[in-house]
C-alpha positions as a Markdown table, in Angstrom:
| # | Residue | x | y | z |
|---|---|---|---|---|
| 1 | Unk | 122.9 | 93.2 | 114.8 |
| 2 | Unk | 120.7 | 92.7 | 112.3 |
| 3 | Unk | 121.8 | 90.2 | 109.4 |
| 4 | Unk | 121.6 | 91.2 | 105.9 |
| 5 | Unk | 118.7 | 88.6 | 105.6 |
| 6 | Unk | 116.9 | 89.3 | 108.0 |
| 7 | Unk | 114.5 | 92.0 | 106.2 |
| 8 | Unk | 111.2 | 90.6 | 105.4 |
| 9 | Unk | 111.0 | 91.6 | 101.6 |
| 10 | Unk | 114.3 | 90.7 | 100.3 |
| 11 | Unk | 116.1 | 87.9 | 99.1 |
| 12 | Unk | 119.5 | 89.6 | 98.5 |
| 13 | Unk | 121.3 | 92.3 | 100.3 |
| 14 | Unk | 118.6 | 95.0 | 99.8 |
| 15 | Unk | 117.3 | 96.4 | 102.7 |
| 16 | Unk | 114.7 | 97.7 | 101.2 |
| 17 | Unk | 111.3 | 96.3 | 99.0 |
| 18 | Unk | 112.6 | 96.2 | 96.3 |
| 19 | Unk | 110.0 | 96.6 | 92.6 |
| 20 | Unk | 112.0 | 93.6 | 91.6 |
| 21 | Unk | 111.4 | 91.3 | 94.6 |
| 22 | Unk | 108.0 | 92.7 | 94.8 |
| 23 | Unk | 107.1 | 91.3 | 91.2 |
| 24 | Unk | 109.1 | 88.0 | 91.6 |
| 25 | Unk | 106.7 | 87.4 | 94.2 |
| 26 | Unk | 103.6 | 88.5 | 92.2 |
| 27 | Unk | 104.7 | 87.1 | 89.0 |
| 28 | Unk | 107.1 | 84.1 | 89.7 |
| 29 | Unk | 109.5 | 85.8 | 87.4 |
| 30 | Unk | 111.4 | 89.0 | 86.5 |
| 31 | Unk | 108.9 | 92.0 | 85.1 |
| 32 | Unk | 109.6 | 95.0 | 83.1 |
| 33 | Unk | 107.9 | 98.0 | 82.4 |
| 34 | Unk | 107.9 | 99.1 | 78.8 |
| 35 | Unk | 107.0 | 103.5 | 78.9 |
| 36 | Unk | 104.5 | 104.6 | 76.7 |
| 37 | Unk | 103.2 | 107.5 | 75.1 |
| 38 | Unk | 98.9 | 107.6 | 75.3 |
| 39 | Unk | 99.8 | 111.1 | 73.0 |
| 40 | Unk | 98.0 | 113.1 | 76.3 |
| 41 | Unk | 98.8 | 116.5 | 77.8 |
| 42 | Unk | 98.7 | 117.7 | 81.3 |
| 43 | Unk | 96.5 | 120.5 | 82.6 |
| 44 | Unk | 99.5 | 122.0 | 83.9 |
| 45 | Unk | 100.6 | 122.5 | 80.6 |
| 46 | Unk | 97.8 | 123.5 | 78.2 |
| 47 | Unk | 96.3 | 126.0 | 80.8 |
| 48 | Unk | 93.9 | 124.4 | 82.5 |
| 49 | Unk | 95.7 | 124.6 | 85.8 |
| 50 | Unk | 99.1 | 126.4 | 84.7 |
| 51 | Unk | 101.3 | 126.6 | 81.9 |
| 52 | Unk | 105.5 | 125.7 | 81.0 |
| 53 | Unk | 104.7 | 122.5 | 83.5 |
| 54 | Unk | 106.8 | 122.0 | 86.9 |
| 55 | Unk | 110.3 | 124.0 | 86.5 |
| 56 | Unk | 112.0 | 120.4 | 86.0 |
| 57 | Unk | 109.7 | 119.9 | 83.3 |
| 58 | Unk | 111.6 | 119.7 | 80.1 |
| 59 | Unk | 108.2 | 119.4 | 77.5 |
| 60 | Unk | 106.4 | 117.1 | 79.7 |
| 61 | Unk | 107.4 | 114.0 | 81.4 |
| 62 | Unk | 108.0 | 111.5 | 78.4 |
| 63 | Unk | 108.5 | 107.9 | 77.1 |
| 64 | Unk | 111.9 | 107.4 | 75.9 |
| 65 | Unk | 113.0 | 109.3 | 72.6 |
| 66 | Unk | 111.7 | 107.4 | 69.3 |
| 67 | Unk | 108.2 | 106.2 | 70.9 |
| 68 | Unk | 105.7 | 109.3 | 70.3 |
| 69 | Unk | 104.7 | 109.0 | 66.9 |
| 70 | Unk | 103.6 | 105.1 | 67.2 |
| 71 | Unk | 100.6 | 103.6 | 68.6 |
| 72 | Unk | 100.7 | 101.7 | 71.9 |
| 73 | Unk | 101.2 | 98.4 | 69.9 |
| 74 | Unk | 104.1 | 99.2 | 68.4 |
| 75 | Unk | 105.6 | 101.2 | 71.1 |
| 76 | Unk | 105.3 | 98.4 | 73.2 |
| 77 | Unk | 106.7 | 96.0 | 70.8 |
| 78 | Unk | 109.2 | 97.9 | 69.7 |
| 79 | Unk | 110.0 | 98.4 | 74.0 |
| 80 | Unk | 109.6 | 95.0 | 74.5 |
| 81 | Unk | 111.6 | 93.6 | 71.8 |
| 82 | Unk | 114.8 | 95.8 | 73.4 |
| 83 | Unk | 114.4 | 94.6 | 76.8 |
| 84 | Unk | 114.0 | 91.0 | 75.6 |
| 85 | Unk | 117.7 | 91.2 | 74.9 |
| 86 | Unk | 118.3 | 92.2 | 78.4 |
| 87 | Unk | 116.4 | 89.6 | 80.1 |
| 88 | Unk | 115.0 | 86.8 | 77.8 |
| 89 | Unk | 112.8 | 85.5 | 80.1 |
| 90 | Unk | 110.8 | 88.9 | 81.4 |
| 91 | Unk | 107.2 | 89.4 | 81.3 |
| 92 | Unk | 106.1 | 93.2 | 80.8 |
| 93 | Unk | 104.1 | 95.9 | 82.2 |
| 94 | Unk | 102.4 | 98.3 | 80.2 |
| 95 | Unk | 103.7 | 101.9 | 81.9 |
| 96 | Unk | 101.7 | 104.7 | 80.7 |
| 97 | Unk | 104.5 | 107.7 | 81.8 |
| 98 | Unk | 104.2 | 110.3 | 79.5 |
| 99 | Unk | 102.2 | 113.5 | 80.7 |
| 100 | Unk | 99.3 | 113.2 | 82.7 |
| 101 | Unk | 97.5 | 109.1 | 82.1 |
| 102 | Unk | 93.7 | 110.0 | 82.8 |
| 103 | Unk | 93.7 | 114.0 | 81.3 |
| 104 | Unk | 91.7 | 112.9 | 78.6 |
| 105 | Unk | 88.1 | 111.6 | 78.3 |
| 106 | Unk | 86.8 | 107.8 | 79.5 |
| 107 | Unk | 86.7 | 106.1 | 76.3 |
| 108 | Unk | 89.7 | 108.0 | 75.2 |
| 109 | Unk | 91.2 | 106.2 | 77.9 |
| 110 | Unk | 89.8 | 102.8 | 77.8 |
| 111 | Unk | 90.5 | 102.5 | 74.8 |
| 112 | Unk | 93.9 | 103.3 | 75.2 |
| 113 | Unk | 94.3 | 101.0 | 77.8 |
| 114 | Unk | 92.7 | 97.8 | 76.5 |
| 115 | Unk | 94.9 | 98.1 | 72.9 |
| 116 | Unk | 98.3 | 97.8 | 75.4 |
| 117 | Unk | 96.4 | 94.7 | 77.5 |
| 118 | Unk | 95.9 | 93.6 | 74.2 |
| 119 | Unk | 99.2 | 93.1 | 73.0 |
| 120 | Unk | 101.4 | 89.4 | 74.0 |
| 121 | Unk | 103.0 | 89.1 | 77.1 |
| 122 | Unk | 101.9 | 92.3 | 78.5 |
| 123 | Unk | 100.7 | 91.2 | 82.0 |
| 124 | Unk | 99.5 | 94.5 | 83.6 |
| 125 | Unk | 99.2 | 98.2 | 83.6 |
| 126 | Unk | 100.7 | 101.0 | 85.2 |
| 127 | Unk | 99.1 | 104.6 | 84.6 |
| 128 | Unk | 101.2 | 107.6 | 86.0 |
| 129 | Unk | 99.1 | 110.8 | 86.6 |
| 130 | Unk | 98.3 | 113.7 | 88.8 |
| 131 | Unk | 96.0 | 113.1 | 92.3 |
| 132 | Unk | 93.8 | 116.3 | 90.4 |
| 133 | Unk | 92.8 | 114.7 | 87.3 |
| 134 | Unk | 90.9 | 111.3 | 89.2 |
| 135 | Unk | 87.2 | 112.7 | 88.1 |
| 136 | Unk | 84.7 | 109.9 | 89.0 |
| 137 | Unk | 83.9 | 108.7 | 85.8 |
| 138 | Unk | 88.5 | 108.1 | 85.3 |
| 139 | Unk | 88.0 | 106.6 | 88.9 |
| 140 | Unk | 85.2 | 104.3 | 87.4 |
| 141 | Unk | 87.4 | 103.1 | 84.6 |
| 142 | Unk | 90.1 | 102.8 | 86.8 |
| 143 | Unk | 88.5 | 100.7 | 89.3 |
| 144 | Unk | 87.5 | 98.3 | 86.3 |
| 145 | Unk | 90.8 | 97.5 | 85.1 |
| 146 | Unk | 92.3 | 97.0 | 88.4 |
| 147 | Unk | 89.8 | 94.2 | 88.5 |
| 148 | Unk | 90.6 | 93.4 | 85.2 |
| 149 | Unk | 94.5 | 92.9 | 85.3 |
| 150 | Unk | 97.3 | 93.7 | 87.6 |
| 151 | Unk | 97.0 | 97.2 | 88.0 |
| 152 | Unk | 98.7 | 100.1 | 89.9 |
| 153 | Unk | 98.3 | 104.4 | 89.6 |
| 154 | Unk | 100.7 | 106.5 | 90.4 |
| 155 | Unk | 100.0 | 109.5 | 91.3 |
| 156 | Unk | 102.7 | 112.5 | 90.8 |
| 157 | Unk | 103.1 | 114.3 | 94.9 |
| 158 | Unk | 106.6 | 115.4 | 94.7 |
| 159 | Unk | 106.4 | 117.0 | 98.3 |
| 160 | Unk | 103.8 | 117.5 | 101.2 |
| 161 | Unk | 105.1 | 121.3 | 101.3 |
| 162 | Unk | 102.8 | 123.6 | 99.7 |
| 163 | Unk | 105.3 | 126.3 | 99.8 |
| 164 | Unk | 107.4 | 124.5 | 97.7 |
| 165 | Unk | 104.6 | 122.9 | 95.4 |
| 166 | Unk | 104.2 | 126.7 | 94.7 |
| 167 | Unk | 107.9 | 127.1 | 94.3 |
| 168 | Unk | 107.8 | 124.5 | 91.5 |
| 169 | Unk | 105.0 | 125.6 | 89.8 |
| 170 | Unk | 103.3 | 122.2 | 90.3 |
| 171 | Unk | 99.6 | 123.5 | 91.0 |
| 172 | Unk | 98.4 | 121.2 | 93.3 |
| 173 | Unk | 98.4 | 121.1 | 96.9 |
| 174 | Unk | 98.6 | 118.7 | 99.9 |
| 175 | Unk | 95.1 | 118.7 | 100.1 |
| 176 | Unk | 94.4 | 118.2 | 96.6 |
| 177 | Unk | 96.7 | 115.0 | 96.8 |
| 178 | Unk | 95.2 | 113.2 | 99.8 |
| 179 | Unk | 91.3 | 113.6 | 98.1 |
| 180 | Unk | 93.0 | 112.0 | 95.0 |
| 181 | Unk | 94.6 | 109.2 | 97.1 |
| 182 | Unk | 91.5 | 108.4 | 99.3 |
| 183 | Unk | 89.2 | 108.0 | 95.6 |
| 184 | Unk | 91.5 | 105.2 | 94.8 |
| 185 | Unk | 91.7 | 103.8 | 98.3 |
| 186 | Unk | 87.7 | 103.8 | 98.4 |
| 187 | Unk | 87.6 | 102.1 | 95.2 |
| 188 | Unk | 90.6 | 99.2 | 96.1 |
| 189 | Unk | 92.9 | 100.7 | 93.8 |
| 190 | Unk | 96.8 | 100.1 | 94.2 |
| 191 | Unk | 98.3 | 103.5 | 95.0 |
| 192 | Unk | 102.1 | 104.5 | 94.2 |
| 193 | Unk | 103.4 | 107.7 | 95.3 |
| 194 | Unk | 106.4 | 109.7 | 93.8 |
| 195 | Unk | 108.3 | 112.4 | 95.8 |
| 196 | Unk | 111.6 | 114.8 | 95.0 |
| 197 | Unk | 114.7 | 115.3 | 96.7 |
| 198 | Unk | 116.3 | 118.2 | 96.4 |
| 199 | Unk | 113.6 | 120.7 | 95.4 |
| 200 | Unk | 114.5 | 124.4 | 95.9 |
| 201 | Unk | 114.5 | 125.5 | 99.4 |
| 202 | Unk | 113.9 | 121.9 | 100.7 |
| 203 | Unk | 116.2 | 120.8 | 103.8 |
| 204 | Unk | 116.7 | 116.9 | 104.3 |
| 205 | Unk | 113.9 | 117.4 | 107.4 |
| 206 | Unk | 111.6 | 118.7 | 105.3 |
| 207 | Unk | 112.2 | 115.7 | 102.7 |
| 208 | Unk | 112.1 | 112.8 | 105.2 |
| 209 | Unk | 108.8 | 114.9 | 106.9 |
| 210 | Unk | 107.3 | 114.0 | 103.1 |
| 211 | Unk | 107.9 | 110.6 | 103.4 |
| 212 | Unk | 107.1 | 110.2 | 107.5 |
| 213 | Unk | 103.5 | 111.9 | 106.4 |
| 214 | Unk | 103.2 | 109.3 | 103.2 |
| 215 | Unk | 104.2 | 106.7 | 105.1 |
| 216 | Unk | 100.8 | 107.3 | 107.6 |
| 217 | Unk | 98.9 | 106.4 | 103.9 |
| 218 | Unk | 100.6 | 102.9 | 103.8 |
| 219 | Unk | 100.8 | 103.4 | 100.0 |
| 220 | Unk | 101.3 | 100.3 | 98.1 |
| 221 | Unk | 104.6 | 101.7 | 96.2 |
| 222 | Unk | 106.8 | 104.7 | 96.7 |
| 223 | Unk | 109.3 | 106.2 | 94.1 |
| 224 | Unk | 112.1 | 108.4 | 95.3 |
| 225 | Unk | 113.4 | 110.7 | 93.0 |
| 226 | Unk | 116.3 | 113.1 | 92.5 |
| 227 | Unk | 116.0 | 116.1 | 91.1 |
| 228 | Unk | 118.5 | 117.2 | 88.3 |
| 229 | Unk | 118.2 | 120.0 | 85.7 |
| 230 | Unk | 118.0 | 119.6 | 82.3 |
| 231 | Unk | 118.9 | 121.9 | 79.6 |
| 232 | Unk | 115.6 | 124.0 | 78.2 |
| 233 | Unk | 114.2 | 123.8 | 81.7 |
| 234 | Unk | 113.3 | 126.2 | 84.3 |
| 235 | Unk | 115.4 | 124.9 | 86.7 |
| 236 | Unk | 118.5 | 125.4 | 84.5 |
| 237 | Unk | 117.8 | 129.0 | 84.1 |
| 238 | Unk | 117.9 | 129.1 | 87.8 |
| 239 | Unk | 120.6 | 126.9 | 88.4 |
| 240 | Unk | 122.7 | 128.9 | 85.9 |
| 241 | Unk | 122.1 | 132.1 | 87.3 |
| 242 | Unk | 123.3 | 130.7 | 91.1 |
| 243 | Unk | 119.5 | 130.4 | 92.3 |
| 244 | Unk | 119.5 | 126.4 | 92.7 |
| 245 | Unk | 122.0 | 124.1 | 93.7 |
| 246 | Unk | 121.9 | 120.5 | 93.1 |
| 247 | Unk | 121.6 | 117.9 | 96.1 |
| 248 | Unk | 125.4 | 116.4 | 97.2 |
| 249 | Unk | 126.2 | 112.6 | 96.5 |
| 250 | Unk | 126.5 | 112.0 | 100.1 |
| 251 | Unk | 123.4 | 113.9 | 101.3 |
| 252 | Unk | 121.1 | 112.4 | 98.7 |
| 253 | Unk | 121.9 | 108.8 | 100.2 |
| 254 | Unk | 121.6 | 109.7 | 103.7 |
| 255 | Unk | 118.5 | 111.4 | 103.0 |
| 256 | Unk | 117.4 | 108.1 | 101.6 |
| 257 | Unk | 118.2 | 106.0 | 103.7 |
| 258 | Unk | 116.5 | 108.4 | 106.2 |
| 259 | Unk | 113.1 | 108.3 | 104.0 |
| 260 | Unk | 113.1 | 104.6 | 104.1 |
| 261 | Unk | 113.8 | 104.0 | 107.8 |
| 262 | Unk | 110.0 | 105.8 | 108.3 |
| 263 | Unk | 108.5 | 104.1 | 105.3 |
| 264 | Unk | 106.4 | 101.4 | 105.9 |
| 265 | Unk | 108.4 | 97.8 | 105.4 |
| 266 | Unk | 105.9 | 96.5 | 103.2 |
| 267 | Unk | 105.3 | 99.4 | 100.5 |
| 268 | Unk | 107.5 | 98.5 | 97.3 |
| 269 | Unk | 110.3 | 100.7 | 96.5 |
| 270 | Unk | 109.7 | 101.4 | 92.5 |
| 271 | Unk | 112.6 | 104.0 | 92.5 |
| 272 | Unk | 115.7 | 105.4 | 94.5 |
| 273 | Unk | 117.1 | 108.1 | 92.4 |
| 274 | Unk | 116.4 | 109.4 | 89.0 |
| 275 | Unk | 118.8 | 109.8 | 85.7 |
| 276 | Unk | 118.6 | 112.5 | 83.5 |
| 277 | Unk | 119.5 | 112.0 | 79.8 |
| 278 | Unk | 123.4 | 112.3 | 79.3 |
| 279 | Unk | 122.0 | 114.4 | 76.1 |
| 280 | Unk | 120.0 | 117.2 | 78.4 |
| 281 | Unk | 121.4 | 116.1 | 81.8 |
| 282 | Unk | 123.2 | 119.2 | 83.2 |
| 283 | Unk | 123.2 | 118.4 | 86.9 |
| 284 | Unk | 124.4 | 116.8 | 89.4 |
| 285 | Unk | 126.7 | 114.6 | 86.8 |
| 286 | Unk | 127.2 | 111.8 | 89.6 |
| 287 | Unk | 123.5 | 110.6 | 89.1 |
| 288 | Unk | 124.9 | 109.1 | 85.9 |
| 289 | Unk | 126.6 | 106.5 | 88.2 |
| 290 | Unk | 123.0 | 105.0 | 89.3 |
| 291 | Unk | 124.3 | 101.9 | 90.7 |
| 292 | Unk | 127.1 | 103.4 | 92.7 |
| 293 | Unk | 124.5 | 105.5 | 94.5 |
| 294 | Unk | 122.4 | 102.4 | 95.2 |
| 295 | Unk | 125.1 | 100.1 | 96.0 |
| 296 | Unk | 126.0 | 103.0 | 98.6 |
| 297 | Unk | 122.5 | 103.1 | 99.5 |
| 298 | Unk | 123.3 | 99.4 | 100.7 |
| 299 | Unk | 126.4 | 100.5 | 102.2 |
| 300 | Unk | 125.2 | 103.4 | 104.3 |
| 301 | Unk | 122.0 | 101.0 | 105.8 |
| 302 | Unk | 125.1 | 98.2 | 106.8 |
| 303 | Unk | 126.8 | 101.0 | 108.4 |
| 304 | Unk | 123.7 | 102.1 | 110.3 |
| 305 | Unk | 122.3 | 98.9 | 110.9 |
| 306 | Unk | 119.1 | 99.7 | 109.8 |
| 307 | Unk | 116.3 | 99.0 | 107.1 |
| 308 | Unk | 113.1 | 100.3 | 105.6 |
| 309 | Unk | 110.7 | 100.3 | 108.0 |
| 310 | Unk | 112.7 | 100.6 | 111.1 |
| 311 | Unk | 111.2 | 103.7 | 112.3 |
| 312 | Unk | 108.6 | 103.1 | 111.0 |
């Protein structure tokens, strides 16, 4: 029987690599990101590659309500002056999350990025984008702050399924994903990936096959999301109408649990579930109870006697 100890990365009950362990270790201290706003679009959006965005997609993924108006510098200190009252003794990341972090040009984007290093106690960057929009000249500039700062891209998968990526109107493909994640890997980058549970027409197989094929990648960070619906979205016209229905409580942790057992041990766990807006959430309504799902999450890996990485 394996104690709860016993994993490698953690020094608590997780049984998982934790983003929190992960930057104790790096940093010597508790980090926190700070979203941010760069003001860009996404070429799923304005045309380019599509239009209306994935059917989740409520006007873009954003930075919290209040930040799009002000520049990086004050976004961050206004973000940074919140969490301070949380944890006193933090240092921060600068999280570019809104839209699509390199659909815009270079110097657009450098400068962009050196006003948030710029700012006290920010300690690193993260830029959230799409494995489509890495042109060389982004992966140039990419490569320079990664030497530059702590640095980490994220890059938007969602699923290895093109039928579903079609589903979802997210106009990329598998293919399309791994040439993005291999120009980062060529150029030392540190790679995160995100996926979904609970797309439409997705079984639990299919969503621990996305993570089993990820896992072959040895990505430096994964985030596991849930999907919900929001109101104004695609998704809610279809859930409304009887066309989608929401992951259960219980499958969504088994399914977890089940993604993690194939991940590698070492790639940090940045997320384990997502949470809507109580303004626009619509559903599922128990992924407003966050850390009962991960402190069942915990639960469910005692019961199995497992941990990330076990089948792996």
């Amino acid at each position: 029987m394996k104690k709860q100890n016993d994993f490698p990365y953690s020094d608590s009950n997780k049984r998982y690599h934790t983003y929190d362990y992960a930057m104790r270790k790096q940093f010597g201290k508790k980090m926190a990101r700070v979203c941010l706003d760069g003001g860009m679009s996404c070429p799923n959006l304005d045309g380019k590659k599509g239009t209306g965005g994935c059917i989740y997609c409520l006007n873009g993924s954003k930075a919290p309500e209040g930040n799009t108006e002000l520049s990086i510098t004050d976004q961050l200190r206004q973000g940074m002056a919140l969490m301070q009252k949380k944890w006193p003794q933090a240092g921060f990341i600068a999280y570019f999350q809104a839209h699509t972090n390199t659909y815009a040009p270079v110097e657009r984007l450098k400068c962009l990025y050196n006003e948030a290093l710029a700012v006290k106690s920010i300690e690193g960057l993260a830029i959230a984008t799409r494995p489509d929009c890495l042109s060389d000249g982004v992966c140039e500039l990419l490569e320079y702050f990664s030497k530059k700062t702590y640095f980490t891209v994220e890059l938007g998968l969602q699923t290895v399924h093109d039928e579903t990526g079609a589903c979802i109107n997210r106009c990329h493909t598998w293919e399309d994903f791994l040439s993005g994640y291999e120009k980062l890997q060529k150029r030392g980058i540190l790679t995160g990936i995100h996926l979904i549970d609970g797309l439409p027409g997705e079984s639990p197989d299919m969503m621990i096959e996305s993570a089993r094929k990820i896992s072959m990648l040895r990505p430096y960070l994964v985030k596991l999301h849930l999907l919900y619906v929001e109101k104004g979205t695609v998704l809610s016209g279809w859930y409304f109408d009887g066309k989608y229905i929401p992951m259960e409580r219980d499958a969504f942790i088994q399914t977890v649990c089940s993604q993690l057992e194939v991940l590698p041990p070492d790639t940090i766990i940045g997320r384990l579930t997502g949470d809507g807006e109580a303004q626009t959430l619509i559903a599922p309504q128990w992924s407003r109870k966050k850390l009962c799902v991960l402190n069942d999450v915990d639960k469910e890996f005692i019961k199995r006697d497992s941990w990330q990485g076990k089948f792996y």
